[in-house]
N, C-alpha and C positions, 0 to 999 in steps of 0.2 A: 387374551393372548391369541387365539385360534382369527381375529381379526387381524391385530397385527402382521399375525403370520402371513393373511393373506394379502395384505398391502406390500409387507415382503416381494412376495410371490410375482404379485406384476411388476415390481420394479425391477427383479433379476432374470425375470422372465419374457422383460416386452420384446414383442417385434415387430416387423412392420406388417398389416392387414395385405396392404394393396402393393400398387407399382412404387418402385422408387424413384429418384429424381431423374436418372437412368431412361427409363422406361417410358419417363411421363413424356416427355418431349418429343418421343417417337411418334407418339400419336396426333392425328388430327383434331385441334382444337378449335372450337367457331364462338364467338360471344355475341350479344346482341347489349349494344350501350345506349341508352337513352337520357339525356339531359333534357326535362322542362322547365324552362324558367319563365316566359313570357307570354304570361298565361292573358286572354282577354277581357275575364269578366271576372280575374280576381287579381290582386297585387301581385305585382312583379316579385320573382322569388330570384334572390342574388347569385345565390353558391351553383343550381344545379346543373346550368350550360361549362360551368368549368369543371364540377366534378366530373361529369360524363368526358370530357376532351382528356381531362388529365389520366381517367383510368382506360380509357380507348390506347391510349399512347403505351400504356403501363403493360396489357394485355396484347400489343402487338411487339412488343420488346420481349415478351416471351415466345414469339408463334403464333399466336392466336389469328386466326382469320375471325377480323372484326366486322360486324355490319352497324353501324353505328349514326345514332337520330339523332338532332335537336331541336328543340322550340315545334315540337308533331303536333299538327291538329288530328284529330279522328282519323282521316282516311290516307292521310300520312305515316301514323303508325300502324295501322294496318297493314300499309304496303310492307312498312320494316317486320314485321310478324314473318308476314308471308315471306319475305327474303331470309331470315333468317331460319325458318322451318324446312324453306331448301336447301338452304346451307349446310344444315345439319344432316343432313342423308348423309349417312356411313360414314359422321364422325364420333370418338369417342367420346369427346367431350363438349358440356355446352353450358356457357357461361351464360346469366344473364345482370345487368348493372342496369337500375333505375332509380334517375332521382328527379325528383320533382312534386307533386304534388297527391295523394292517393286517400284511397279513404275503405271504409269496411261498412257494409251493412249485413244484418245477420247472419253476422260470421263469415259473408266474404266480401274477397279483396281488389280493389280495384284501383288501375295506373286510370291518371285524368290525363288527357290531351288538351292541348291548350285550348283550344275553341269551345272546352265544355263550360253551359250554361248551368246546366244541374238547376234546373227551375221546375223541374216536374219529375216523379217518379220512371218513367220511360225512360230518364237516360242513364239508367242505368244501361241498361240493352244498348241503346241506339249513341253515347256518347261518350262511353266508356271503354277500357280495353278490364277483359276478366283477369285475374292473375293465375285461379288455377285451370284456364282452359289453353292458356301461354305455357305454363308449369305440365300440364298433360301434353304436349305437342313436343315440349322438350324431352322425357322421358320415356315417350315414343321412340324417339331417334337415338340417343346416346345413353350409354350405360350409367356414366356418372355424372352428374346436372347440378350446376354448382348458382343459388339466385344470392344477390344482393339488392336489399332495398333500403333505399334514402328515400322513404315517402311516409314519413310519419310527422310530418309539418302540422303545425295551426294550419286548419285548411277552411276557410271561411265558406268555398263551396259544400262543404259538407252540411254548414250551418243553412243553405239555402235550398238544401235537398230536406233536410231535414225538416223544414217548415212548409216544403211541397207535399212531404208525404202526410201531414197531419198526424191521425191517430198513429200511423206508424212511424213518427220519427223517434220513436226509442229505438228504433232498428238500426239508424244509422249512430256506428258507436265512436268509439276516440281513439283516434290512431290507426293501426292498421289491427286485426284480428292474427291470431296465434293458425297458422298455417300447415295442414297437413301434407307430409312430402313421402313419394315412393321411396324401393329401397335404393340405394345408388345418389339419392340427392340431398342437400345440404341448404338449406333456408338461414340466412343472414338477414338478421331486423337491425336499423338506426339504432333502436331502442327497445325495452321490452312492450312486447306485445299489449295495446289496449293505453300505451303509453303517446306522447308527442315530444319528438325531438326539437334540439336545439338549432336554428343557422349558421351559425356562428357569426364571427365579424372579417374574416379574414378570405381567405379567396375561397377555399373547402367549404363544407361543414366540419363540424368535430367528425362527423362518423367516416367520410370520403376521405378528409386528410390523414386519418389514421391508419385507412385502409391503403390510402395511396403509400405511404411512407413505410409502411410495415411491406409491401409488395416490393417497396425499388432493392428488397437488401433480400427478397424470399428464397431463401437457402432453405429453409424451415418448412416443414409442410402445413397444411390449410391450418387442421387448429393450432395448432403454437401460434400461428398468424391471427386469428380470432383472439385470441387469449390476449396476446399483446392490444393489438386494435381496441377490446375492452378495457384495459389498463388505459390505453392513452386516452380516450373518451373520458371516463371517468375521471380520470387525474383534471382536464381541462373544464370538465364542467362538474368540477367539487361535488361529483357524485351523483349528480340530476338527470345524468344519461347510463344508461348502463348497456351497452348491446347484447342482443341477444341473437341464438342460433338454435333451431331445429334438425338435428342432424340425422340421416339415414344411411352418410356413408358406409361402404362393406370395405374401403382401405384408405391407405393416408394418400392424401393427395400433395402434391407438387407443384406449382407453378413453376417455378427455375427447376433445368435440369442441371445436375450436377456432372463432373467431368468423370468421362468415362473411365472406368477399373482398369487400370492393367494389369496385361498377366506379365506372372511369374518368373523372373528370368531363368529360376530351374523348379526341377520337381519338387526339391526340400523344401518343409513345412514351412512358411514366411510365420516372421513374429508379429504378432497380433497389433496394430500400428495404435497410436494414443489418442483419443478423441480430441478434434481444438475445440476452443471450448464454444464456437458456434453451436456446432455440431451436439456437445455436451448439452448444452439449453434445449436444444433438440427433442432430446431423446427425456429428459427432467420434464417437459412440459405435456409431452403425450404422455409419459407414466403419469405424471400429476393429476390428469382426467381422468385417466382410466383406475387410479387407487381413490381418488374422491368418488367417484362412482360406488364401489365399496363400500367405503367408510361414515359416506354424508350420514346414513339413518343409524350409525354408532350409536349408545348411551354410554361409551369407556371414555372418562376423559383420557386416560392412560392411552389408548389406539391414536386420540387425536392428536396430543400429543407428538407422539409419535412420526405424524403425520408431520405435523407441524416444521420439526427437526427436521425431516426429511426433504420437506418442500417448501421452507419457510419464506421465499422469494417468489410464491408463483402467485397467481388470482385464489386459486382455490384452498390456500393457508389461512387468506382473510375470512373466506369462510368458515371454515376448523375453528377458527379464533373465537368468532362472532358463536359458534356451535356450541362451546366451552361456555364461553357466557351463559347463554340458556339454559344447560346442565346445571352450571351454579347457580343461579337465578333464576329457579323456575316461575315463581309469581310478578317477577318480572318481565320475563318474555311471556307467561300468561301462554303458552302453546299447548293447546288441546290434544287431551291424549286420542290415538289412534282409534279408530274405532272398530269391531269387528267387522265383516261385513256379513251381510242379515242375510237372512233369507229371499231365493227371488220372489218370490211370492209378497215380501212385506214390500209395504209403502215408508218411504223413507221422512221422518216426522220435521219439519222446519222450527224450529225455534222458536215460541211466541214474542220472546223479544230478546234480542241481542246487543250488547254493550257496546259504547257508539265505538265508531270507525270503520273501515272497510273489513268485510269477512268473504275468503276465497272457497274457492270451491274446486272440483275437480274430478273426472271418474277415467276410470285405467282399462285400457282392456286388450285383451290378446287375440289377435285374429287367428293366430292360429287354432286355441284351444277352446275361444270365446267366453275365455275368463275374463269376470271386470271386478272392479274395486271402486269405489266412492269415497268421498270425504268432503267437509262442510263447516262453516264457523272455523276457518283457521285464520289467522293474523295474516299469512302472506300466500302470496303463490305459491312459492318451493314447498310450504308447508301443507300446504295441501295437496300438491302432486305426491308430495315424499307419502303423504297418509294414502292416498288413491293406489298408490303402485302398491306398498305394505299390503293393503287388503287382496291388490291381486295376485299379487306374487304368492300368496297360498296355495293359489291351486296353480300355478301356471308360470315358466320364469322367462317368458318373452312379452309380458307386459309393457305397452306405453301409456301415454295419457295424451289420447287425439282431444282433449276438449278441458279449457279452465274458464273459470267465469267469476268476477267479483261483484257483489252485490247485486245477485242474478240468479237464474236458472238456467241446468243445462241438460243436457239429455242426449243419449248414444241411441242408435237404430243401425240395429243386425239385420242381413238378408242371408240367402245362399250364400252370395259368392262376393261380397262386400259389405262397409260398413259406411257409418254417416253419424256425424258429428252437430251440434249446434247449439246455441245458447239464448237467451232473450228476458225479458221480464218477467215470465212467469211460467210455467208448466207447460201451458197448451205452446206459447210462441217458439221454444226453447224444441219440444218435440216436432213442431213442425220444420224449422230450419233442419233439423238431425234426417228428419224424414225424407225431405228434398234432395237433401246432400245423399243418402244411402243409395234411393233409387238411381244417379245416377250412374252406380256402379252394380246392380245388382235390384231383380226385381224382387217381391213378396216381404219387403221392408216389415219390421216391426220393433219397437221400441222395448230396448232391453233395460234400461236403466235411467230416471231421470233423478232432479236433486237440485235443491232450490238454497240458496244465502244471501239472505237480503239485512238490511240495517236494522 
């Protein structure tokens, strides 16, 4: 009951975080769009010189001051970097849309320009664009920072980086890598993370034409818009794509602004005017997040339930659904209970053999309090973030989870004044990626937690 009540509570209680549609328009917007298709020294890719034109058009029918690429070699996109980093001075907001061709090695992410050979390990550096040193220049300049990425393709150049680096091409992984973002900014993936999207057959991809179509009608703010976009994805590719989003927004965002309020023709109290039912799907889809938020780590079918009734129309009811399932069928979802979390002191024990198929992993932690949690051998991702957070949310209730890994190893590295994340084959590679990534935010690195799930 005391669940319920509080799924209650957000639905009679939401409001809006941030600016409204109002507001949002006021401010100066800059986007950086990039379409790769016509790549040199790999197959011609169809969809992504249209997706980029189509959402360039999309983003300037709002306002947006677009700086906008196509078919970039290396020092082509560079120059676009650098235009749009000046663009961005003393704007509020800063968009960025890329699609074409990208790839991840130890846990990070990189946009390919058309001229990359990726025949030797060096180009990484010398023929690649980084994504989170693009994602740090943006978050420099503007409060809120909004990326979308279409670059989770079969990418064959990955495969030829991958046999340049020899012993290290397990580093280079599949798809794009699960992306850390400041507060204020929002990470949109084609697909989940460590996954590869589809092309589709049509002028889009799945993920650009859902995105474009859900924008030409955005009355709605950013995640309702996500939420849809995942619905359409899914629905088109029978489930094989699922989008995914990292989100650090501090309020709801707006693309379209709505028309301005007027006032009052006298001082008597106006009657409180009827939602249409845009506006109603609205305000149903950000309760929907924010009461699953709540609810997902439930064991009442009765809460879900609940749930269910309440938002039986949205993304996050199939979850509820699929939840109830597990609940009644425990030996069927076979979902590993939570584990406590141990002492920092102990060594965290790997399994000597584990039942086939893929086993996720994951560890939680709080920068502010430098609380963490772990978890290990679960069936899915969600299932082992949801166990990672449980552990940290003991001591600390602003845990995330900067790192997941399947059929791997991962490992977190504390310093002063920042943290570092990374994942890899095995203990030592897993902590050096975490160790890499920490120092670049903060010196006297040391590894707070590592945690291995392999087949």
């Amino acid at each position: 009951m005391r669940a319920i009540a509080i799924i209650l509570a957000v639905v009679v209680g939401s409001v809006a975080l941030g600016g409204s549609p109002g507001t949002a328009a006021a401010q100066r917007r800059v986007a950086l769009v990039v379409g790769n298709s016509a790549y040199q020294y790999a197959p011609k890719l169809d969809n992504p010189r249209n997706d980029a034109t189509d959402m360039a058009a999309a983003l300037k029918r709002f306002g947006f001051q677009v700086v906008e690429g196509y078919d970039l070699d290396k020092a082509a996109f560079d120059r676009k970097v650098r235009d749009f980093a000046v663009a961005l001075q003393g704007a509020s907001v800063g968009v960025l849309f890329y699609a074409g061709h990208g790839l991840q090695v130890g846990g990070q992410n990189y946009l390919v320009p058309i001229d990359t050979k990726a025949e030797t390990a060096a180009a990484l550096d010398f023929q690649m664009v980084r994504l989170d040193l693009l994602q740090r220049s943006m978050e420099r300049e503007a409060q809120t920072n909004i990326v979308f990425l279409d670059a989770c393709r079969d990418n064959p150049l990955a495969r030829n980086l991958a046999r340049a680096m020899g012993t290290r091409s397990t580093e280079v992984g599949h798809g794009l890598a699960a992306a850390e973002s400041g507060v204020g900014t929002l990470i949109s993936f084609s697909t989940q993370p460590g996954n590869v999207a589809l092309d589709g057959a049509g002028r889009n991809s799945p993920y650009a034409g859902a995105l474009i179509k859900q924008l030409s009608a955005a009355t709605e703010d950013l995640s309702a818009i996500l939420i849809a976009v995942r619905n359409d994805v899914m629905k088109v590719t029978q489930g094989k794509q699922v989008p995914w989003e990292h989100s650090a927004l501090t309020g709801r965002f707006f693309f379209k602004a709505g028309p301005p309020a007027a006032a009052p023709a006298t001082t008597a109290p106006q009657p409180q005017p009827q939602l249409q039912p845009q506006a109603e799907r609205q305000l149903q889809s950000s309760e929907a997040e924010r009461a699953w938020r709540l609810a997902k780590d439930t064991t009442s079918i009765s809460v879900l339930e609940a749930f269910i009734a309440r938002y039986g129309d949205s993304f996050y009811a199939e979850l509820a659904r699929a939840r109830i399932e597990e609940l009644k069928n425990p030996k069927v979802a076979a979902v590993p209970p939570v584990r406590s979390q141990p002492p920092a002191e102990a060594t965290p024990q790997v399994p000597a053999a584990l039942p086939p198929g893929d086993k996720f992993g994951a560890i939680a932690y709080s920068p502010k309090t430098q609380a963490h949690g772990w978890a290990y051998d679960f069936a899915s991702q969600a299932e082992a973030e949801s166990a990672a957070l449980a552990n940290c949310r003991k001591q600390a209730g602003d845990c995330t989870v900067p790192i997941w890994f399947r059929n791997a190893c991962g490992a977190l590295a504390v310093g002063p004044s920042g943290y570092g994340s990374g994942w890899g084959v095995d203990q030592k590679t897993a902590e050096g990626f975490a160790l890499q990534t920490c120092k670049k935010y903060s010196k006297g690195c040391n590894i707070r937690r590592w945690v291995c799930t392999t087949r």
